[in-house]
N, C-alpha and C positions, 0 to 999 in steps of 0.2 A: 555774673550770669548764673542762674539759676543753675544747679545738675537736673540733666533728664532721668526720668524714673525708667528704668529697664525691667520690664515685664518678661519672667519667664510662663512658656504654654509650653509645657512638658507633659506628650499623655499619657505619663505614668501619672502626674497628678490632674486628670480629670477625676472628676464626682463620681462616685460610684452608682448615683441613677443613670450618666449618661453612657456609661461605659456598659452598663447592663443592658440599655434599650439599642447600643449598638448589637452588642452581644447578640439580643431578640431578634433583632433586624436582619442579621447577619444569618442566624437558623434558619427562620422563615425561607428566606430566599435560598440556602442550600438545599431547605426540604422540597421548593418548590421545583430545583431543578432535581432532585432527587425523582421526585414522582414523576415528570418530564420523562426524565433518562428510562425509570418504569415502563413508563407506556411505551415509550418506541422500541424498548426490545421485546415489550409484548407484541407489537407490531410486525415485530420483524421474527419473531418465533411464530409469528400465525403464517403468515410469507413462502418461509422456511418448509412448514409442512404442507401447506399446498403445491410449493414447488415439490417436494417429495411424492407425495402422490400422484401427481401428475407424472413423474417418472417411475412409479411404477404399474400405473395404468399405463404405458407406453410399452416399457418389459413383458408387461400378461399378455398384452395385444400383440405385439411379435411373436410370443411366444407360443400361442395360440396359431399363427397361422402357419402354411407349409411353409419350408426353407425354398427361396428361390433360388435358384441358381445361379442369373442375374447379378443377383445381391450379393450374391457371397464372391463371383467372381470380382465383384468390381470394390468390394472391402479387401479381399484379396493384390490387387491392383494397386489401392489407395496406399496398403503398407508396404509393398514393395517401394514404389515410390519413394514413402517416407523413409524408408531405410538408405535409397541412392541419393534424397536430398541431404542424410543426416553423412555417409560418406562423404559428399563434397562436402558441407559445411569443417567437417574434421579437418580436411585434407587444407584444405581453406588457412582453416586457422594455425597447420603447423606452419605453413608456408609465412604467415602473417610474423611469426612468434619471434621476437627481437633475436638477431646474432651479431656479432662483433663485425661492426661494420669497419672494412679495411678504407681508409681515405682516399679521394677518388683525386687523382691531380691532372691538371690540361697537361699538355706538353709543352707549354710557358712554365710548367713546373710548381704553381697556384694551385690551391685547392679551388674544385670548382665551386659553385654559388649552390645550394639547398631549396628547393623550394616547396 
């Protein structure tokens, strides 16, 4: 019986045309998402400062008008609030915070079931 001929493809020894048109291949498309990636943060840099302006044509515009009274009571309002929801959330979580839990047994003298 004949021996088989065992063929190595190792691509350290590829050609050096084909290794270079990979190479080519390989830029092109890095550059193209290169310029991709460009645009969309120029995208999102134009975005950015219209949303900016828009806030502070908002600022000039409050600013501009009298203080209501209204207004400020009920921002006033809004933070007290928030300071009695951020109370209980605290109070909350010490309550929550793991302690040594003592083992709880029936009076069959078993530890009870956990659920």
């Amino acid at each position: 019986m004949p021996k088989k001929r065992i063929t190595k493809s190792n691509s350290k020894e590829q050609k050096p045309e084909t290794l270079t048109n990979t190479l080519t291949k390989n830029l092109i498309e890095l550059q193209k998402i290169h310029t991709n990636l460009a645009e969309k943060f120029d995208s999102l840099s134009k975005e950015i400062s219209a949303l900016l302006k828009l806030f502070e044509k908002a600022a000039s515009d409050m600013a501009k008008q009298q203080p209501d009274k209204s207004f400020e009571e009920k921002i006033n309002k809004l933070l007290e609030q928030n300071k009695i929801i951020a109370r209980g959330i605290t109070l909350i979580r010490e309550r929550e915070e793991p302690r040594e839990e003592q083992p709880r047994f029936s009076p069959s003298g078993r530890p009870l079931p956990r659920f």
